[in-house]
C-alpha positions as CSV (number, residue, x, y, z in Angstrom):
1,X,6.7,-36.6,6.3
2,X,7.9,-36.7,10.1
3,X,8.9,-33.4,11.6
4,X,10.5,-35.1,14.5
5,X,14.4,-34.4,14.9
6,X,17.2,-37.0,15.3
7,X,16.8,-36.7,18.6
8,X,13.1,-37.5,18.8
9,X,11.9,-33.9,19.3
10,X,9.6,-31.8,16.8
11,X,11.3,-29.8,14.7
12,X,10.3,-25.9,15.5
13,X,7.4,-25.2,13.0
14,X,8.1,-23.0,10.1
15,X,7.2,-19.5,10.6
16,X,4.0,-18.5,7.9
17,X,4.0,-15.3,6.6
18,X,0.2,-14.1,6.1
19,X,1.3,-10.7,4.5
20,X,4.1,-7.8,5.2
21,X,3.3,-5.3,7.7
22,X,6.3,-2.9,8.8
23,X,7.9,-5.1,10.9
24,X,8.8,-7.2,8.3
25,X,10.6,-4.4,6.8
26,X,13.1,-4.7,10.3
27,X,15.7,-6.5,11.0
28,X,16.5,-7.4,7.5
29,X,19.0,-7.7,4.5
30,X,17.0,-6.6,1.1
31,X,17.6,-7.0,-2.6
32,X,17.5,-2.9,-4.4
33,X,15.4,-2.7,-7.2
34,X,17.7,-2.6,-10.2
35,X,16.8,-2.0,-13.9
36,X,17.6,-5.1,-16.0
37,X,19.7,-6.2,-13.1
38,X,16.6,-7.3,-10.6
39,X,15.4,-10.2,-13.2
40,X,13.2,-12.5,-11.9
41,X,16.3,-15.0,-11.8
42,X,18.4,-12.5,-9.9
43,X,15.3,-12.2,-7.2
44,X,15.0,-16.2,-6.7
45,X,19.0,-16.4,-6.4
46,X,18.9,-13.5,-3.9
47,X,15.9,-15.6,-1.6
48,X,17.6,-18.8,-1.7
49,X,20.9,-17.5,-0.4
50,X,19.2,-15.0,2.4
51,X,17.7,-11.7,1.3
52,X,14.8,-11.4,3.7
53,X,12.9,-9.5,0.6
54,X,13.4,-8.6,-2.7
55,X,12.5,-5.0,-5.1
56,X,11.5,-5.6,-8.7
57,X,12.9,-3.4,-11.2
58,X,11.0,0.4,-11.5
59,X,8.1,-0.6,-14.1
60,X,6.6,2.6,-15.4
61,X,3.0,2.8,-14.6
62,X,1.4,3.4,-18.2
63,X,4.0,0.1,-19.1
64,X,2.2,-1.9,-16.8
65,X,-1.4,-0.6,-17.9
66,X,-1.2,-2.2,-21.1
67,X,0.2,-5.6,-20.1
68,X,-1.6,-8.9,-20.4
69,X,-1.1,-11.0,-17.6
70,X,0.0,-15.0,-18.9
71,X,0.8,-17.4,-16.2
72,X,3.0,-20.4,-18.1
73,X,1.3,-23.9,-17.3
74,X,4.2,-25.7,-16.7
75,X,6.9,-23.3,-14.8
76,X,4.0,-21.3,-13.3
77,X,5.9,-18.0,-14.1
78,X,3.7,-15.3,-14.7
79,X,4.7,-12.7,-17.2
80,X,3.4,-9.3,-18.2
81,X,3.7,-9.1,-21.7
82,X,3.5,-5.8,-23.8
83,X,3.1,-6.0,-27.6
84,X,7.1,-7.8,-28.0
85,X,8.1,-8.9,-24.6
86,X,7.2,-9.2,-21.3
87,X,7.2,-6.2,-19.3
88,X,7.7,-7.9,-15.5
89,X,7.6,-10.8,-14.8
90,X,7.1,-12.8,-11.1
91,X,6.9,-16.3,-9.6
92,X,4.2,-17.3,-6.8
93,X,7.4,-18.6,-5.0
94,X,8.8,-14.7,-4.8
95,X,5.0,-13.2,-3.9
96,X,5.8,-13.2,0.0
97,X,8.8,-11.3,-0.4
98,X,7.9,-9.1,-3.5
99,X,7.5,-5.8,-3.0
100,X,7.0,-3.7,-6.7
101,X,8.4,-0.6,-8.2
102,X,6.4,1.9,-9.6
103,X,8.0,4.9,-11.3
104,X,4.9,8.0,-11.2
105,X,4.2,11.3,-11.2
106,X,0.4,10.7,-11.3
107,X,-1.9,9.9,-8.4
108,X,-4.4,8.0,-10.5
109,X,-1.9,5.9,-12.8
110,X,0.4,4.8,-9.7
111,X,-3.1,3.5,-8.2
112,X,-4.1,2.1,-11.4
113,X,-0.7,0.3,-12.0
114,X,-0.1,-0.9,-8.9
115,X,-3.8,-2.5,-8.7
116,X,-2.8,-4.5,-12.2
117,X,-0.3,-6.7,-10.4
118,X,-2.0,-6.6,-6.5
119,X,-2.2,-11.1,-7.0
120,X,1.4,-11.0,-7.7
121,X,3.2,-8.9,-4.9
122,X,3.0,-8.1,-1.2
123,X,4.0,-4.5,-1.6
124,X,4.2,-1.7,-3.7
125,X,7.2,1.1,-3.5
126,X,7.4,4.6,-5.1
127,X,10.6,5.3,-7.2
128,X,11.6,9.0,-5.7
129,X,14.9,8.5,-6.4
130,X,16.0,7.5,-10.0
131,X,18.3,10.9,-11.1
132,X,18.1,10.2,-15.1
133,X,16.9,12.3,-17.4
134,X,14.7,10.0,-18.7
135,X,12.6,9.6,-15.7
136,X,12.7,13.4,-14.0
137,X,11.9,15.1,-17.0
138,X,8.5,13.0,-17.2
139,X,8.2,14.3,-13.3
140,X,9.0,10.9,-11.6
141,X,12.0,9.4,-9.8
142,X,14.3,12.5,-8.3
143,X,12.0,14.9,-9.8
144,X,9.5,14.2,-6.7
145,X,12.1,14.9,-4.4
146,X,11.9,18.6,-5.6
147,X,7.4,18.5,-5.4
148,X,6.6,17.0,-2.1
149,X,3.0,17.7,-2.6
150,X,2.8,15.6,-5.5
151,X,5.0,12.9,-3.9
152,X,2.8,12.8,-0.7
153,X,0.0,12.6,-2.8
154,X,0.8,9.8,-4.8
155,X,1.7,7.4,-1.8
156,X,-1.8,8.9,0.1
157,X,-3.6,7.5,-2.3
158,X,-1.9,4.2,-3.1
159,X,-2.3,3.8,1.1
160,X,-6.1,4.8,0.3
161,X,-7.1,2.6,-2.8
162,X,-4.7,0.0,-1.9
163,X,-5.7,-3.3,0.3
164,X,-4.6,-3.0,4.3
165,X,-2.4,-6.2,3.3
166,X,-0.4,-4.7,0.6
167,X,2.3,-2.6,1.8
168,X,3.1,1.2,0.5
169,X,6.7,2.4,0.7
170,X,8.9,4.8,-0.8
171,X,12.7,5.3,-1.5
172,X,14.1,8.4,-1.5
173,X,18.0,9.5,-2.2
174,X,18.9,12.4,0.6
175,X,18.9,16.3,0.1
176,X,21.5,18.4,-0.1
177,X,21.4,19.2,3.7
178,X,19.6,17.5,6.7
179,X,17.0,19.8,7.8
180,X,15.6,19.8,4.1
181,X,15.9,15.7,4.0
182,X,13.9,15.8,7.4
183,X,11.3,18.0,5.9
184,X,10.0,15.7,3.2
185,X,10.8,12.5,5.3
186,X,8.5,13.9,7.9
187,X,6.1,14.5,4.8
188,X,6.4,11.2,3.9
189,X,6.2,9.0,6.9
190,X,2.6,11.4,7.2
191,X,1.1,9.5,4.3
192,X,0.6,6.1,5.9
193,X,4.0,4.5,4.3
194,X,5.2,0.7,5.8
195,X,8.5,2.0,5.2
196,X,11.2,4.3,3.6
197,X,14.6,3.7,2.0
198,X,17.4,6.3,2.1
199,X,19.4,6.0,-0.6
200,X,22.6,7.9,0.7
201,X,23.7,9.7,-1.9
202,X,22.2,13.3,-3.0
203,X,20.6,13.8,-6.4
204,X,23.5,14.7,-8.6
205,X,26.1,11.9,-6.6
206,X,27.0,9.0,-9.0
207,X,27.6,6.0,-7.6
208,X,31.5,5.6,-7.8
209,X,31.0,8.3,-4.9
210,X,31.2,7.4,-1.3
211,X,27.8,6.9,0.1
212,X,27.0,9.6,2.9
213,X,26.1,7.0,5.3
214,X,27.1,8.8,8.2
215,X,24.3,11.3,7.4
216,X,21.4,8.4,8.0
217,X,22.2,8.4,11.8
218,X,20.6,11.7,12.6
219,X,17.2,11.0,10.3
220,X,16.4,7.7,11.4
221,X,16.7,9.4,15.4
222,X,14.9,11.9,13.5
223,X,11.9,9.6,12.7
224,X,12.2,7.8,16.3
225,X,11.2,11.0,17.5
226,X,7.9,11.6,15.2
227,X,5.9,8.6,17.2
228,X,5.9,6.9,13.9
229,X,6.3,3.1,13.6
230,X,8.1,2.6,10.1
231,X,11.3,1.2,9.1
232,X,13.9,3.2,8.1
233,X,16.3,1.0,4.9
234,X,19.7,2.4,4.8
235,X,21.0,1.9,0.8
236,X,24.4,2.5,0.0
237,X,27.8,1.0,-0.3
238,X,26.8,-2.3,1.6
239,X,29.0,-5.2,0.8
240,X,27.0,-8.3,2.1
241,X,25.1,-10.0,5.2
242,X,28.4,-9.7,7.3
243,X,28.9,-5.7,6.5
244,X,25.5,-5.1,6.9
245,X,26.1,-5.3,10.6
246,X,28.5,-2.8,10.3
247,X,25.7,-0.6,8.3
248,X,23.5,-1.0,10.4
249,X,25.3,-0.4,14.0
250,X,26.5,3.3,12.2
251,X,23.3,4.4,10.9
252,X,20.6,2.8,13.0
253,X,18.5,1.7,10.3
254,X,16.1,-0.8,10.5
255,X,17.4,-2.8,7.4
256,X,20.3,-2.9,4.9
257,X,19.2,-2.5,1.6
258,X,22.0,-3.7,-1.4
259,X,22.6,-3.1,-5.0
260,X,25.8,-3.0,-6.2
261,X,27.4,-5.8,-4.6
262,X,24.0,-8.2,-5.3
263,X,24.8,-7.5,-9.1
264,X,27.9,-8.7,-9.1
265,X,26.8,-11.1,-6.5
266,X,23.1,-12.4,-5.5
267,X,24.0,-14.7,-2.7
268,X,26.0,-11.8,-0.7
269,X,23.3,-12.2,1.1
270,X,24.3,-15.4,2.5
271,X,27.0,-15.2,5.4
272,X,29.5,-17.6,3.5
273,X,28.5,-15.9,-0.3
274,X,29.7,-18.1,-3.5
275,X,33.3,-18.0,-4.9
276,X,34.4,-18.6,-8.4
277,X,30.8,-17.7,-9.8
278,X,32.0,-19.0,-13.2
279,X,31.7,-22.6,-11.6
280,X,29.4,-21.6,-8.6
281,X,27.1,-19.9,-9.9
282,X,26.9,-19.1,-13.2
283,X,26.0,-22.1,-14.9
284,X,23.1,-22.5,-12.8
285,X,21.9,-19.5,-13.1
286,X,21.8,-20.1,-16.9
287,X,19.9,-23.1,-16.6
288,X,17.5,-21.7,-14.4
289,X,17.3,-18.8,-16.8
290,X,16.4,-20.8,-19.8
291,X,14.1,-22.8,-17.9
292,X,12.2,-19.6,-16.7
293,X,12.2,-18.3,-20.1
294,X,13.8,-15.5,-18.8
295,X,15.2,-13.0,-22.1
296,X,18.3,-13.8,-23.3
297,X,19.7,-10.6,-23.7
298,X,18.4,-9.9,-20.4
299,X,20.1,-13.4,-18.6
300,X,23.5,-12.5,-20.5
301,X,23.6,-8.9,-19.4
302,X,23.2,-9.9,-15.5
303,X,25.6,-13.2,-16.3
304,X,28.7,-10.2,-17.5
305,X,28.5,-8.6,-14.3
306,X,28.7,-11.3,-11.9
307,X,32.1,-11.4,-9.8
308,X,34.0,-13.2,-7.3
309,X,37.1,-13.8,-5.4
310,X,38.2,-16.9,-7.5
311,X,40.2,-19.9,-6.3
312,X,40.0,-22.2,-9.5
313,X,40.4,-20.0,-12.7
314,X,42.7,-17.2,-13.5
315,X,41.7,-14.2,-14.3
316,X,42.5,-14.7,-18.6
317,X,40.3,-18.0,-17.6
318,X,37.7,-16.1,-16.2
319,X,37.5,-13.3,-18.6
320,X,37.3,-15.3,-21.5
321,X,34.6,-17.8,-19.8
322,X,32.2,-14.4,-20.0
323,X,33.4,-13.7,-23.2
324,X,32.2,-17.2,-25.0
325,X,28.6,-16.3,-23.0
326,X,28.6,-12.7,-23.9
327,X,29.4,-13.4,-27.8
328,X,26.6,-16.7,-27.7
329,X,22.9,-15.7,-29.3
330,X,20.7,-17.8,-27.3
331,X,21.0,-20.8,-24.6
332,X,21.6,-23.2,-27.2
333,X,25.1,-22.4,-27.8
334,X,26.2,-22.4,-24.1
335,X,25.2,-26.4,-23.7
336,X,29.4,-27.1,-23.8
337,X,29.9,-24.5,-21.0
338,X,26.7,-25.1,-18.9
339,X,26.5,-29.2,-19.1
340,X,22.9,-30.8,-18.9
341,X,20.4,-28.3,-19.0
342,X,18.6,-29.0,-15.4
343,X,16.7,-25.9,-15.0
344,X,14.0,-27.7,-13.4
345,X,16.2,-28.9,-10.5
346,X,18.1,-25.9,-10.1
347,X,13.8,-24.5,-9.8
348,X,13.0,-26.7,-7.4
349,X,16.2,-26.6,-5.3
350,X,15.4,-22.7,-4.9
351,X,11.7,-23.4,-4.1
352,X,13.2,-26.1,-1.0
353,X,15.2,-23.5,0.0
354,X,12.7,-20.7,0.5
355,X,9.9,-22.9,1.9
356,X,12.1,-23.7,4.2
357,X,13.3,-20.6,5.6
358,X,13.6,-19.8,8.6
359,X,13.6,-16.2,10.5
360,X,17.3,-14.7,10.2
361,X,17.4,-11.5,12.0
362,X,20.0,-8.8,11.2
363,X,21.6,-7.8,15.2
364,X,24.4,-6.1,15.9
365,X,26.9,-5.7,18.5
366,X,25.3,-4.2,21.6
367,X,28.8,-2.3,22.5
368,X,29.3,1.4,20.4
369,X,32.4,2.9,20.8
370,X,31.2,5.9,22.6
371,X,30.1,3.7,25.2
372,X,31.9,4.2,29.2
373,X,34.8,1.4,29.2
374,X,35.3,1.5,25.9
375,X,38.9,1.4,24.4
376,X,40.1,4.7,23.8
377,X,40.2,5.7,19.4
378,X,43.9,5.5,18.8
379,X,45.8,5.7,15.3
380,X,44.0,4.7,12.2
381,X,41.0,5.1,14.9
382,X,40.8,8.7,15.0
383,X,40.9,8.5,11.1
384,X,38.0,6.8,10.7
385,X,36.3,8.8,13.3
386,X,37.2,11.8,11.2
387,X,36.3,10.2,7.9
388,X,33.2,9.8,9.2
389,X,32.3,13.0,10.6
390,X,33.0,14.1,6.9
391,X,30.7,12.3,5.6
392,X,27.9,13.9,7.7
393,X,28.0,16.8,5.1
394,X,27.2,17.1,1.7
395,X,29.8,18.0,-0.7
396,X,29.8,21.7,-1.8
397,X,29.8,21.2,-5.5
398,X,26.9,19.4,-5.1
399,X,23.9,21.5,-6.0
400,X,20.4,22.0,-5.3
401,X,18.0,19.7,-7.5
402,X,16.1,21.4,-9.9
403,X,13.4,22.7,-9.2
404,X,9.9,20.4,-10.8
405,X,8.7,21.6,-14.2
406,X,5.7,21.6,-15.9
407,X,6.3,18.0,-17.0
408,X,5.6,17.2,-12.9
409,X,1.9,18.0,-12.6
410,X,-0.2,16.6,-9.9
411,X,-3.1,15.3,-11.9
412,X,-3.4,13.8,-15.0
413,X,0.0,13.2,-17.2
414,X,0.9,16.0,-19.4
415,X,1.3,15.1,-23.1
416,X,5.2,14.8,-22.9
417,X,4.8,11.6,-20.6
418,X,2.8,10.0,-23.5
419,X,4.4,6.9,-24.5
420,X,4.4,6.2,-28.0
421,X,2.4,3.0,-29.1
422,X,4.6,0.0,-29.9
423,X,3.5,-0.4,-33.2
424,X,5.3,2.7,-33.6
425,X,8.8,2.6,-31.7
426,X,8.8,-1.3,-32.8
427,X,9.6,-2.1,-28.9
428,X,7.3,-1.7,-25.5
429,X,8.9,0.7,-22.9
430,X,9.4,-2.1,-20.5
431,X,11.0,0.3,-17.9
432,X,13.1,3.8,-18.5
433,X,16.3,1.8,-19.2
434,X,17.2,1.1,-22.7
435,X,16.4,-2.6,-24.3
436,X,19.4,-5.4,-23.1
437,X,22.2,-5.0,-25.9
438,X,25.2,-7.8,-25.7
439,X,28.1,-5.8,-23.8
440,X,31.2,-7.6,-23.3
441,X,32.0,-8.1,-19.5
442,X,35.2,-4.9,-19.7
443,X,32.5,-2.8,-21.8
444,X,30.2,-3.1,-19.3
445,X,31.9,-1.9,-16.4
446,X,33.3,0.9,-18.0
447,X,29.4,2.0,-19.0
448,X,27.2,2.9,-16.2
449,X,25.3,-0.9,-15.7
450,X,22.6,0.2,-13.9
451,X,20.8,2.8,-12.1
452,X,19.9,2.6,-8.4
453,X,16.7,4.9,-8.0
């Protein structure tokens, strides 16, 4: 096929991406890994409308150690299935701009887990930041926040046993003040790391709080200063592409990381993102759903939280459009709602568009506010100027973490992060989230949806 333009010129050659190094963590707009939330589906959607890479969901390292790896002849999907589902599962489409969770607190199981899926990603990223029970009383997540030593020693030896090609990262939520957040980040960006996302919010902050992005500014100078070439991810209460700008130019970082708003959303990472998702978006996220064999119950739970500004329906409209999905069993009974099942085009429009990307920096205005000649803050200006400066500090009711247990060794896993066999629970612990259940789309934003390590 001719590359030349209308106007007889070559078309500028498509940039190839060999592997990752930690400039391709700069300048960009990523997709947060997200439990249930960060299917396979979500992660394609999120590529074709932008995201310059994309987090799987945190997969437990034992999970993944007990997987068998089946790559479907006819989709090419490849799935990691445990003893009743599949664990993770990935697309050869995604492997440029897949970078893999790992929740740890051993060393030797992060290294063997991560090694199990090396054909299938470009990178591999430490969970130090998931504040659930679930995962810091097994010693991972948060709980490495509080034991450095063990932290720094799992991503020393994923950089050590791991391929020069595959990336190591880590994201981190802050600490309760800024000269104990610059401690461990100057721990961290010692091990060898490509990269490190700062989730802005402490330990114990939920995420209906206000993220403390003001607080970013001072670590990212912070790591500026140590000599060290990494990328800094800000994550936190970023809307889209557009507000990422805004993220960006106030904290510094070298990427925008999002969550929230790409789970009620996966193409706010395009500048112009999709309205009325119940026409725009959701039926072909269905079909490519059922084509990719993704879970039902999985494909219906991320289905319930998309949202939009809509145009077309009403909101009763709307509501009860999610309703019919949420209350269906299987793709079967959605063929009225969703039309011709074309899975296969709605696949191979999303493989066109991401073979055909081309580099989309994230820049920002060059003018700061500060700057000589700029306008004077006036009104609702000096408002903003002194919200911000309060979100610099950590709110006082916010305590300490606790400090690691026994359940947090540095070594091999203690006996209470034994998973029980399947053929005893009935289900494989496919990550630290519950299994999908059908929640109807009000039920669901009243619960918690998701964790953001």
């Amino acid at each position: 096929m001719s590359r030349l333009t209308p106007l007889g010129e070559r078309a500028p050659k498509r940039q190839k991406r060999v592997h990752l190094t930690s400039e391709s963590f700069k300048n960009g707009v990523f997709l947060a890994p997200m439990v249930r939330s960060g299917a396979l589906p979500t992660r394609l959607t999120a590529l074709k409308h932008g995201a310059s890479l994309v987090w799987g969901p945190e997969i437990v390292d034992k999970a993944i150690l007990h997987a068998e790896r089946v790559v479907d002849p006819h989709t090419g999907v490849v799935s990691y299935n445990g003893k009743t589902r599949a664990i993770f599962t990935t697309h050869p489409i995604e492997k440029p701009y897949l970078i893999y969770q790992i929740g740890s607190a051993s060393p030797d199981l992060a290294v063997q887990a991560a090694k199990a899926v090396l054909q299938d990603v470009s990178g591999v990223d430490l969970n130090c930041g998931c504040p659930k029970p679930f995962s810091t009383h097994s010693g991972m997540g948060a709980a490495l926040l509080t034991n450095p030593d063990l932290l720094c020693a799992i991503l020393t030896a994923l950089r050590r046993e791991l391929p020069p090609e595959i990336t190591v990262s880590a994201k981190i939520r802050l600490l309760p003040t800024q000269e104990e957040t610059k401690k461990l980040v100057e721990r961290i960006v010692g091990t060898g790391v490509s990269a490190l996302t700062v989730h802005c919010r402490t330990r114990n902050m939920r995420p209906r709080e206000a993220a403390l992005v003001g607080r970013l500014r001072e670590i990212v100078d912070f790591v500026e200063g140590l000599g060290v070439d990494i990328a800094v991810i800000e994550n936190g209460d970023c809307k889209g592409w557009e507000d990422a700008k805004r993220v960006k130019k106030l904290t510094g970082a070298s990427s925008v990381m999002i969550a929230t708003a790409a789970e009620s959303n996966p193409t706010c990472f395009s500048s112009t993102p999709l309205m009325d998702v119940e026409t725009t978006l959701i039926p072909s996220y269905l079909r490519l759903s059922r084509y990719l064999d993704n879970h039902w119950a999985l494909t219906k739970f991320c289905v319930s939280q998309f949202k939009a500004p809509r145009t077309e329906r009403s909101k009763t409209e709307a509501h009860q459009f999610k309703t019919d999905i949420v209350a269906a069993k299987g793709y079967d009974e959605l063929t009225q709602l969703v039309g011709e099942w074309t899975g296969e085009r709605e696949f191979a429009d999303i493989v066109s568009a991401i073979e055909g990307r081309r580099p989309r920096p994230l820049t920002i205005d060059d003018l700061d506010a500060d700057e000589p000649g700029a306008p004077a803050m006036q009104g609702s200006d000096v408002d903003d100027a002194w919200e911000e400066k309060r979100l610099l500090s950590t709110p006082s009711e916010r305590p300490n973490p606790e400090p690691p247990t026994s359940c947090a060794p540095l070594g091999p896993s203690t006996l209470l992060r034994m998973p029980l066999p399947a053929m005893i629970t009935g289900s494989d612990a496919i990550t630290p989230s519950p299994t999908p259940r059908a929640l109807s789309p009000l039920r669901s934003c009243a619960r918690g949806k998701f964790h953001v390590p």
